[in-house]
C-alpha positions as CSV (number, residue, x, y, z in Angstrom):
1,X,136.0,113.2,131.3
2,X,135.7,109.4,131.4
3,X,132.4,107.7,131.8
4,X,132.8,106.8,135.8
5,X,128.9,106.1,136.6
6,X,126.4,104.6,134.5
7,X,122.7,104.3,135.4
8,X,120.8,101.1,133.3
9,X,117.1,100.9,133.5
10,X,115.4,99.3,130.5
11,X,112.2,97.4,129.5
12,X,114.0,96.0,126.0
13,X,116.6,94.0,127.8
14,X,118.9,92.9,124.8
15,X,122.5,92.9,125.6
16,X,121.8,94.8,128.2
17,X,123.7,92.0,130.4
18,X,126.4,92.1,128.2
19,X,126.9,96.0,128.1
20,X,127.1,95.6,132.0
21,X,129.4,93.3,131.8
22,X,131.4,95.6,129.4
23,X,131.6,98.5,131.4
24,X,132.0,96.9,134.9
25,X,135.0,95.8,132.9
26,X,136.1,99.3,132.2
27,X,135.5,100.4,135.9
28,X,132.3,101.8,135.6
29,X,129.8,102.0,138.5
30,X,126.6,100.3,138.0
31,X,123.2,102.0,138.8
32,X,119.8,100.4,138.3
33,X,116.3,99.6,139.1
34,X,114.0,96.9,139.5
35,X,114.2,93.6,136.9
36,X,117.2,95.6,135.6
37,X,118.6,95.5,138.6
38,X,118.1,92.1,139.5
39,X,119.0,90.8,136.2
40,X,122.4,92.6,136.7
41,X,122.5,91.1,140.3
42,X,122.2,87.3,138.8
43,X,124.4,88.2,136.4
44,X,127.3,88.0,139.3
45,X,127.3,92.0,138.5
46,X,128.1,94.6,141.4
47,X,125.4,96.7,140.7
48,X,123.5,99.5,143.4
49,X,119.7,99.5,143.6
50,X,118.7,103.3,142.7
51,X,117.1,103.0,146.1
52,X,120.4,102.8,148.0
53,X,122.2,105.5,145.7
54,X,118.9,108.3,146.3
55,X,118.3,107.1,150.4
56,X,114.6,107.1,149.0
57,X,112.8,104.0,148.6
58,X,110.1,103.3,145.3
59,X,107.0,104.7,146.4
60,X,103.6,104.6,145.0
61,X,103.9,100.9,143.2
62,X,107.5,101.8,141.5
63,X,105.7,105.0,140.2
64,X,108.3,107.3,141.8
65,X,111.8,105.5,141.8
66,X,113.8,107.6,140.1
67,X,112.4,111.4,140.4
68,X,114.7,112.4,143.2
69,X,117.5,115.5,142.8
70,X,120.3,112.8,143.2
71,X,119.2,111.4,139.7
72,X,118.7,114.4,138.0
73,X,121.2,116.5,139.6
74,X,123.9,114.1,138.8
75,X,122.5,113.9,134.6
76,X,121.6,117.6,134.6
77,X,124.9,119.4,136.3
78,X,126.9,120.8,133.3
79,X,130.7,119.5,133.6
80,X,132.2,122.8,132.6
81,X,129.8,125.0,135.2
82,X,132.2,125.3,138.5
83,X,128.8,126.5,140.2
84,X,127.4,123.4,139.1
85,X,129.8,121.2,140.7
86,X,130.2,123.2,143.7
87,X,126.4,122.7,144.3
88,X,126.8,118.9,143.6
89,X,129.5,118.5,145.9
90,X,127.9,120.7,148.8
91,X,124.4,118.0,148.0
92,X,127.0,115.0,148.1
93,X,125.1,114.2,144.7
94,X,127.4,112.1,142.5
95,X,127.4,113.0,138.5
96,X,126.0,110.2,136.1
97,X,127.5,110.4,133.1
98,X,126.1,107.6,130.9
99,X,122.2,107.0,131.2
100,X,120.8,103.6,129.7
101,X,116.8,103.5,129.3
102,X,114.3,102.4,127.1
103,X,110.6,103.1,127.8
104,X,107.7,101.0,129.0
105,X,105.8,99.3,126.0
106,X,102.8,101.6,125.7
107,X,102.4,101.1,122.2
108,X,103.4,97.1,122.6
109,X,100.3,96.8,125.0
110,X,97.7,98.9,123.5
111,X,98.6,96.8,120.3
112,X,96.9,94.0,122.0
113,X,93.0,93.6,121.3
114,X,92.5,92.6,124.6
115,X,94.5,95.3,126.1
116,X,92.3,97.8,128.6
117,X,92.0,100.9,129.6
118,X,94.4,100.2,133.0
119,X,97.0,98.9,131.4
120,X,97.1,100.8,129.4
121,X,97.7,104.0,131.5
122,X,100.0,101.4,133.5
123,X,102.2,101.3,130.5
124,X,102.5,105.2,130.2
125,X,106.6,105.6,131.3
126,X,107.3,108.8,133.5
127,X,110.4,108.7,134.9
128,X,112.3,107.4,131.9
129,X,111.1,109.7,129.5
130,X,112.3,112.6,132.5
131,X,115.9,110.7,132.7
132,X,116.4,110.4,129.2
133,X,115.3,114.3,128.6
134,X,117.8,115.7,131.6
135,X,120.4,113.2,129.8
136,X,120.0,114.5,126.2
137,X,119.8,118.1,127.1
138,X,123.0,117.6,129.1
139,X,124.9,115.8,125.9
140,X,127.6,118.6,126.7
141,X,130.3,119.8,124.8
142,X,133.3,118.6,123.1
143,X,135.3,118.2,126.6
144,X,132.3,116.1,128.1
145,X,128.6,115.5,128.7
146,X,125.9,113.2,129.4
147,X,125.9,110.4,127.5
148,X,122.3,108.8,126.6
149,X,121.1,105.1,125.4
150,X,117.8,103.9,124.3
151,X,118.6,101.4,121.6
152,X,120.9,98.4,121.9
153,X,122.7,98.9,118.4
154,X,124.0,101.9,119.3
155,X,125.7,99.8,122.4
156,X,128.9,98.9,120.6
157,X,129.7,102.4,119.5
158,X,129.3,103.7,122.8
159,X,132.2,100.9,124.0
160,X,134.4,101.5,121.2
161,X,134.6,105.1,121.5
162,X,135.5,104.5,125.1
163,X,138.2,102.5,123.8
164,X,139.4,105.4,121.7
165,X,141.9,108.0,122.3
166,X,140.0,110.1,124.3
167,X,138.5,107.7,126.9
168,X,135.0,108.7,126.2
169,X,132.1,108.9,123.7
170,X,133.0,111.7,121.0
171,X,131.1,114.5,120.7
172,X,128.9,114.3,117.5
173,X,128.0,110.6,119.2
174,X,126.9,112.1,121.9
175,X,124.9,114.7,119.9
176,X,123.6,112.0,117.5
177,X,122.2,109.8,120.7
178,X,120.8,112.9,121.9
179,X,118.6,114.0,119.1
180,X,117.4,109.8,118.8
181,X,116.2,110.6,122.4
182,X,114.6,113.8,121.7
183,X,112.8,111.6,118.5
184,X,112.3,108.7,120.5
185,X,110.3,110.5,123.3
186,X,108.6,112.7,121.0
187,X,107.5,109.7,119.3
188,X,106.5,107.8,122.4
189,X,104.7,110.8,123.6
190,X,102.4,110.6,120.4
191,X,101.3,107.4,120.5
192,X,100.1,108.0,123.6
193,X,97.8,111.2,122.6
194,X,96.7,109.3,119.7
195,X,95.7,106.7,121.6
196,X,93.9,108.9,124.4
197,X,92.3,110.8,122.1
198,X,90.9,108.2,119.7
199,X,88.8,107.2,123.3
200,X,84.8,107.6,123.1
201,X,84.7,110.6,125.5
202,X,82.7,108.4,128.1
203,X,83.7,106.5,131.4
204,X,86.6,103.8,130.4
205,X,86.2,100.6,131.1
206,X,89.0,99.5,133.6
207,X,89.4,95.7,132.7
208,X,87.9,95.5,128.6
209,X,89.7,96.8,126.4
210,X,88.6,100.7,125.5
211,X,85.7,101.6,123.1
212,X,87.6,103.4,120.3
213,X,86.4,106.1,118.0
214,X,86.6,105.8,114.6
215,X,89.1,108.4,114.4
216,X,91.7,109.9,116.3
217,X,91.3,113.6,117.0
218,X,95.5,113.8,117.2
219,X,98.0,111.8,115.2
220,X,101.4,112.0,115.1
221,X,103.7,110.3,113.0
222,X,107.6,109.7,113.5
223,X,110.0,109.2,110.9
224,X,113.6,108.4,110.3
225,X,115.7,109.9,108.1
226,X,117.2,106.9,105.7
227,X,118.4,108.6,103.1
228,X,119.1,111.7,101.5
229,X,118.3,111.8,97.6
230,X,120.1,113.0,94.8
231,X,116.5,114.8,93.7
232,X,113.0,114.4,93.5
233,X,110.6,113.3,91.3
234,X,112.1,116.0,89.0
235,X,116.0,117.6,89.6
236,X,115.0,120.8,90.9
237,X,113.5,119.1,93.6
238,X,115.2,118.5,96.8
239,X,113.9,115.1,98.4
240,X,115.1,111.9,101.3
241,X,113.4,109.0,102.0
242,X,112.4,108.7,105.8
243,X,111.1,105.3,107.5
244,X,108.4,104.8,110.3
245,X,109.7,104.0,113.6
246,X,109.8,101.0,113.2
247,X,108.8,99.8,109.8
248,X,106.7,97.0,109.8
249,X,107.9,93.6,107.9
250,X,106.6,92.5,104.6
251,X,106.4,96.6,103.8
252,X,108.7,98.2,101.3
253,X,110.9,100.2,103.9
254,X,112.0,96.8,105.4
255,X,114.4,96.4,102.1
256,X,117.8,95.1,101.8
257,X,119.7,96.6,99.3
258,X,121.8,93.7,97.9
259,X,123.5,95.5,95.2
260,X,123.0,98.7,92.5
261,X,123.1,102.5,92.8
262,X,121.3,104.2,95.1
263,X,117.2,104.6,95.3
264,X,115.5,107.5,93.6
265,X,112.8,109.2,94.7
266,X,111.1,107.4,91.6
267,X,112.6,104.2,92.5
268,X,111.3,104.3,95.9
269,X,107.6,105.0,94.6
270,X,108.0,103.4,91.6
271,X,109.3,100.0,94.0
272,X,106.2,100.4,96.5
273,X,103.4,99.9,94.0
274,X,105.3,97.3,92.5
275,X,105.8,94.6,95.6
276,X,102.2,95.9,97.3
277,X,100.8,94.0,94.1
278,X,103.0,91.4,94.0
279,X,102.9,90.8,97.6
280,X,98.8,90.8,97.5
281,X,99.0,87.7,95.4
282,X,99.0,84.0,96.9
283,X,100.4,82.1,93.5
284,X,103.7,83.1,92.0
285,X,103.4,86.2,90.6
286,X,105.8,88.9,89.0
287,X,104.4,92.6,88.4
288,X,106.3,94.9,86.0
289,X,105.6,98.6,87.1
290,X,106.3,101.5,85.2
291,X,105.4,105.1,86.3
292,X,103.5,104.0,89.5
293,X,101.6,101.8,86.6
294,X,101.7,98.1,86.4
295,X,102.3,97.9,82.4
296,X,102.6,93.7,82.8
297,X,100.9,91.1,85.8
298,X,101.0,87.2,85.6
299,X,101.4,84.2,87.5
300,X,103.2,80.9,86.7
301,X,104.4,77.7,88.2
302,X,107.9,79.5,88.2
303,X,108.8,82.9,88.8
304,X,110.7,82.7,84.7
305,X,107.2,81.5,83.7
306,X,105.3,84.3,85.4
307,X,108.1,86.8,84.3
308,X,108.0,85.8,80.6
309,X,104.3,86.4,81.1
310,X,104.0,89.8,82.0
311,X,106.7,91.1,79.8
312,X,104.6,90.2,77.2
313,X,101.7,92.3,77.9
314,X,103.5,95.3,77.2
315,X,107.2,95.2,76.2
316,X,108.1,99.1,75.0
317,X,106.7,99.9,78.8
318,X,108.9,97.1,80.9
319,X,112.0,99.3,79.0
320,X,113.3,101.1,82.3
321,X,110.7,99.5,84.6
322,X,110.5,97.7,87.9
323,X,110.2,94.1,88.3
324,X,108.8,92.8,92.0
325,X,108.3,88.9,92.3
326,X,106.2,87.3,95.5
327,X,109.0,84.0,95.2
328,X,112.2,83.5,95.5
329,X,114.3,84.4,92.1
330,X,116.6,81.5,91.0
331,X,119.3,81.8,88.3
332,X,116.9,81.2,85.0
333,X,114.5,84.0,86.1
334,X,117.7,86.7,86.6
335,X,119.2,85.0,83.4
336,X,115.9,86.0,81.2
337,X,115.8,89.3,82.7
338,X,119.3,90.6,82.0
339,X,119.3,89.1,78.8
340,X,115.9,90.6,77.7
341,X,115.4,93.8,79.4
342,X,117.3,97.6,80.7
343,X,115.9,96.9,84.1
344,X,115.8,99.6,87.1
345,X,114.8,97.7,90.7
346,X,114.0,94.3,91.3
347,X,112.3,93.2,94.1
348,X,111.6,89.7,96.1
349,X,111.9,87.9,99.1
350,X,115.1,86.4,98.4
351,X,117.3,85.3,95.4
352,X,119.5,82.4,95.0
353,X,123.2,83.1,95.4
354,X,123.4,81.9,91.7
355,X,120.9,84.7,90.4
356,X,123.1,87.5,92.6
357,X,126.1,86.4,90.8
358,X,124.1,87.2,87.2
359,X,122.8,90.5,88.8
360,X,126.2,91.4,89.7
361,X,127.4,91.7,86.3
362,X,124.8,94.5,85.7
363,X,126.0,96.7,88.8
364,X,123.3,99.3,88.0
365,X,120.7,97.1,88.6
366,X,119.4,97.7,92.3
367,X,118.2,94.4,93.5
368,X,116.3,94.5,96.9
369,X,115.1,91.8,99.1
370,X,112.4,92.1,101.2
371,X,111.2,90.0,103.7
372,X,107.6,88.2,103.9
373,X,105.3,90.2,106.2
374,X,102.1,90.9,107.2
375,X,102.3,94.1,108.4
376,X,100.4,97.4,107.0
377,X,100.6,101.3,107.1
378,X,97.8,102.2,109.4
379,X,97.1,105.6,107.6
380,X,97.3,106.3,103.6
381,X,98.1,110.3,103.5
382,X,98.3,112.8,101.0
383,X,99.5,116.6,101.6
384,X,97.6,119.4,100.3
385,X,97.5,123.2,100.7
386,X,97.3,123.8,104.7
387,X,97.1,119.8,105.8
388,X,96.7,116.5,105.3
389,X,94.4,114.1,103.7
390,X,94.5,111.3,105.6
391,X,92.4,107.6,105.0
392,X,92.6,103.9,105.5
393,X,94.6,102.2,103.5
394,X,92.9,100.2,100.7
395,X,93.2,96.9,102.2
396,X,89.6,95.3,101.1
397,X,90.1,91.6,99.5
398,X,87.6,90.2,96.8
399,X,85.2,88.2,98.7
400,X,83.3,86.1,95.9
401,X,80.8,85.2,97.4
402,X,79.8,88.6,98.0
403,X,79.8,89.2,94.2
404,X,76.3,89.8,92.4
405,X,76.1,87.7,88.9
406,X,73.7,90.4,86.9
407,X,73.4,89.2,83.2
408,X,71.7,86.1,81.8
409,X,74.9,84.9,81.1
410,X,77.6,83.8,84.4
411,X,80.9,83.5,83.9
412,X,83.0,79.6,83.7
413,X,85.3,78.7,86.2
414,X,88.2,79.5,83.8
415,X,86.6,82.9,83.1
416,X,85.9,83.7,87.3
417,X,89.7,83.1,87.9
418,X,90.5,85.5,85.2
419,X,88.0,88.1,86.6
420,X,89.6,88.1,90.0
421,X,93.1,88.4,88.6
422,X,91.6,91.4,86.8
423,X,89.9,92.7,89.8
424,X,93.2,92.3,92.2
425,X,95.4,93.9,89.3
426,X,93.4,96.7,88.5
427,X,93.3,97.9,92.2
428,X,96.9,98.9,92.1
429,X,96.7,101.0,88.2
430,X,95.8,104.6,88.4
431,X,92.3,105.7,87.9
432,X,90.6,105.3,85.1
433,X,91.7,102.0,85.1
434,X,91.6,98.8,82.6
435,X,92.9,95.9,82.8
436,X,92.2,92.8,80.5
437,X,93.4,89.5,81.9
438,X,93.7,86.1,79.6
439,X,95.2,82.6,81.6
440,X,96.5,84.4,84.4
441,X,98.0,87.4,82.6
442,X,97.6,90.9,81.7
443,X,97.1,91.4,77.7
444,X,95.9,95.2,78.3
445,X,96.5,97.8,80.6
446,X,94.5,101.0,80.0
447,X,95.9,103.4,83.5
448,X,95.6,107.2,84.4
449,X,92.7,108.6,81.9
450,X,90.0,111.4,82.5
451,X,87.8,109.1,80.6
452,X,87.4,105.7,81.5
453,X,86.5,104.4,78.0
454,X,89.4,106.3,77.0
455,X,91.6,103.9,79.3
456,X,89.5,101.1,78.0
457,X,90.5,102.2,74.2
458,X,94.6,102.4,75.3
459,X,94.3,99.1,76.9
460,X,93.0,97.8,73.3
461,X,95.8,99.5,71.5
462,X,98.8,98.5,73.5
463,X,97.7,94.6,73.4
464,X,97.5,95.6,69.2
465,X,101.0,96.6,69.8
466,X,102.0,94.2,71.7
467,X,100.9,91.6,69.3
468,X,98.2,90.0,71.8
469,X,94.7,88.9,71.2
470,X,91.9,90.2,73.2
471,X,89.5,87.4,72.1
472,X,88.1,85.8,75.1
473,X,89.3,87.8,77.6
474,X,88.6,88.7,81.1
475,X,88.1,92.5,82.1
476,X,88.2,94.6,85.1
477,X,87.2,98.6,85.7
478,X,88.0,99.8,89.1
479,X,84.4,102.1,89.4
480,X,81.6,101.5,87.3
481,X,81.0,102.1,83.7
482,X,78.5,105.4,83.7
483,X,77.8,104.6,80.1
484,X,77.2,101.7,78.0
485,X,80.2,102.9,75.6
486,X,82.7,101.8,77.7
487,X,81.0,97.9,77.7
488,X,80.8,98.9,74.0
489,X,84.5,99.2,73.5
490,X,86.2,96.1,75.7
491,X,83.3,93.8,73.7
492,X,84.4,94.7,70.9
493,X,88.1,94.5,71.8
494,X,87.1,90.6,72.7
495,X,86.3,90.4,76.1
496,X,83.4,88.0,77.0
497,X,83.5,89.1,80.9
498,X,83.3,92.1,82.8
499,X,83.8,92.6,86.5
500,X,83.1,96.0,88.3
501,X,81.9,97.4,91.4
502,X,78.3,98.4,90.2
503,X,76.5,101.6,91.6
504,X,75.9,103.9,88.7
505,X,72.4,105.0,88.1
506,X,72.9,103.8,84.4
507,X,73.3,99.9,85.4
508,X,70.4,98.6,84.0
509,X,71.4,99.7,80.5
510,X,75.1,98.6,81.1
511,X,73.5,95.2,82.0
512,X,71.4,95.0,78.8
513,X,74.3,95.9,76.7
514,X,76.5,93.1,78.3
515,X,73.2,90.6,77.7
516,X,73.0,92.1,74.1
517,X,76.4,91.2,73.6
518,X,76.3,87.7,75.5
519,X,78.9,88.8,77.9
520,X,79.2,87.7,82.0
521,X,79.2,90.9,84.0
522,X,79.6,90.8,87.9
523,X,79.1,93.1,90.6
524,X,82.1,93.1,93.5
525,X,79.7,96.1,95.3
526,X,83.2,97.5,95.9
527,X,85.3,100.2,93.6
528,X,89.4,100.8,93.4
529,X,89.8,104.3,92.9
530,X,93.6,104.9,92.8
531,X,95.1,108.6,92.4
């Protein structure tokens, strides 16, 4: 059963001219509507208006165009029901059998701080959603069905199977478009009921854009299946990695795998915490992450100097770990690494063809690139027992001059750039966290205790091991010390200034002990609680 009628309607009109072309080619009768239409029409395309094919015109400002029994009889008729066809044939309704659609951009427009309440609404897609439904549920069987597209990538395939022996899109294409329709309008359907119901139940404004509560009463999130793993975190655990639809640039699922084995489940996680650091940095920067843990941070003209920095810090941890730089990696940084360390994932923007060639001689090693980007998740979430814990994610910058300086003593200029390196670093290591900073590097790393002067003592001991000093360093603590011992402890390690959020009911005698010891403290007014 060849494809003889095709109906194109889309919003997203890439190659959309192009497939036309294609299947004009191949004898296929054009169907569309509106701009698609008219695009096709300029095109030099034969194409007929789905105005002339249903004898109905649009009504209601193009609101009803395509809800008529000629298009839905023709996408929903099975092609093995002789009942079926009998009824077409007695309607003179024609079958459609490939179906071309892509939805209005609801969640395009209500992206746009101006965007109101009308448009928004305006924006909802009715008819497509309906077309694509009828098409996917008619996908057929393996002598013929409906065949459905939303997404220009899949256009080739369709062509190419039509080249094939059996004149038509196989089977198990068919199904596969099918279930990316079923996904696509489920998806599309809960943007819009998270949008509606994150509305303050009161009167919308027609043209300003819609007062919003702070949270949504509904959300739905759509994923992607991207890759079955071998396990989970442990190998009795089955796990895959799944991507929002669509993943946002600059974030961790926007990867290009360049070379190496396949991603882990501890890869993956491992991988995230490593470029959301390095990524939060301005200044060349390369962050060594081991179990979700940064174990070495630093910054450097070059992405070698910055990378022989934070190896230092702690070089039994890097063993294994993963390595994310903010810059471009040339052929001296890959050099160092391969000749230095077992590494698992590296990750950066891009790498010179130089450094992919050094890589390559390690074909373990998985070496991503990711692109620069903006974007963010819009909801942190965590599963427990029955639902969902679900929160912003921690996006809050250090704003200095919203820090309060509360001992006799403030900090140099030197010492203030090494208490925000601390502050940004220890933001991404699991509560309790630690971190001393010297020049723009991390010399301890104290991550993960019940007891924050605990974490304060193992951050001492690795930079012993690790053959650093911790005179005249630079700390951070995500949340505030509750008791003096925890000042106690990184002063006598060597630090000579503190940074922390402040808030504890003990403050005044953490204050004194900093004055007794002649140390800076500051306030941020803000803690980094990571678990």
């Amino acid at each position: 059963m060849k494809i003889k009628t095709a109906l194109l309607s889309v919003s997203d009109k890439t190659g959309i001219v192009e497939l036309a072309q294609a299947l004009a080619k191949r004898g296929v009768r054009l169907l569309s509507t509106g701009g698609t239409a008219k695009m096709l029409a300029q095109a030099g395309l034969d194409v007929t208006e789905v105005a002339d094919f249903t004898g109905s015109p649009e009504i209601l400002d193009g609101r009803v165009k395509t809800l008529h029994p000629r298009i839905h009889g023709g996408l929903l008729a099975r092609r093995d029901s002789a009942e079926h066809l009998a009824t077409l044939k007695e309607q003179s309704i024609d079958l459609i059998d490939l179906l071309v659609v892509n939805l209005y951009p609801f969640r395009e427009t209500i992206a746009k701080p101006d965007s109101t309440f009308a448009q928004a609404i305006e924006n909802i897609d009715i008819g497509g959603p309906a077309m694509l439904r009828a098409a996917a549920k008619n996908h057929g069987t393996v002598e013929g069905g409906v065949t459905c597209l939303i997404d220009p990538a899949d256009y080739a395939r369709v062509l190419a199977d039509m080249d094939g022996p059996a004149g038509q899109p196989s089977y198990a294409l068919r199904l596969e478009l099918a279930t990316k329709v079923y996904a696509h309008t489920a998806a599309y359907d809960g943007a819009i009921a998270t949008y509606l119901s994150s509305l303050v139940a009161a009167e919308p404004a027609q043209e300003a854009p819609p007062e919003r509560a702070a949270w949504p009463r509904t959300i739905t999130v759509q994923m992607q299946q991207h890759q079955v793993l071998r396990y989970g975190e442990n190998p009795h655990q089955g796990a895959a990695f799944y991507l929002d639809q669509p993943s946002g640039k600059g974030l961790l699922g926007s990867y290009r795998q360049r070379q190496g084995k396949e991603l882990s489940y501890n890869n993956i996680a491992d991988a995230d915490a490593a470029w959301e650091c390095a990524r939060s940095f301005n200044s060349c920067a390369c962050i060594i992450v081991k179990h979700a843990n940064p174990c070495g941070v630093a910054i450097g003209d070059t992405p070698l100097l910055a990378y022989q920095q934070a190896f230092k810090t702690d070089p039994t941890s890097a063993f294994g770990g993963i390595i994310a730089f903010n810059h471009a990696v040339d052929a001296e940084t890959a050099q160092a690494i391969t000749a230095q360390q077992f590494v698992e994932v590296l990750l950066a923007p891009s790498y010179s063809a130089d450094a992919l060639a050094i890589f390559a001689a390690k074909k373990n090693v998985r070496v991503l690139e990711i692109p620069q980007g903006d974007a963010h998740n819009d909801f942190d979430v965590k599963r427990v027992g029955g639902g969902w814990l679900v929160q912003n994610p921690d996006d809050r910058k250090a704003v200095p001059d919203n820090f309060k300086i509360v001992t006799n003593k403030a900090p140099t200029e030197l010492q203030m750039r090494d208490l925000l390196f601390a502050w940004k670093v220890a933001k991404y290591v699991k509560s309790n966290a630690i971190v001393f900073v010297s020049n723009g590097m991390t010399v301890g790393v104290g991550a993960g205790q019940m007891s924050r002067i605990d974490s304060a003592r193992i951050a001492s001991i690795k930079a012993e091991n690790a053959g650093l000093s911790l005179a005249g360093s630079a700390v951070a603590s995500d949340a505030f010390f509750p008791f003096r011992d925890g000042l106690d402890v990184v002063a006598q390690a060597g630090a000579t200034c503190v940074i922390q959020p402040g808030g504890s009911i003990r403050d005044n005698e953490v204050i004194a002990a900093a004055n007794e010891r002649d140390i800076a403290m500051v306030f941020t007014g803000a803690r980094h609680f990571r678990h």
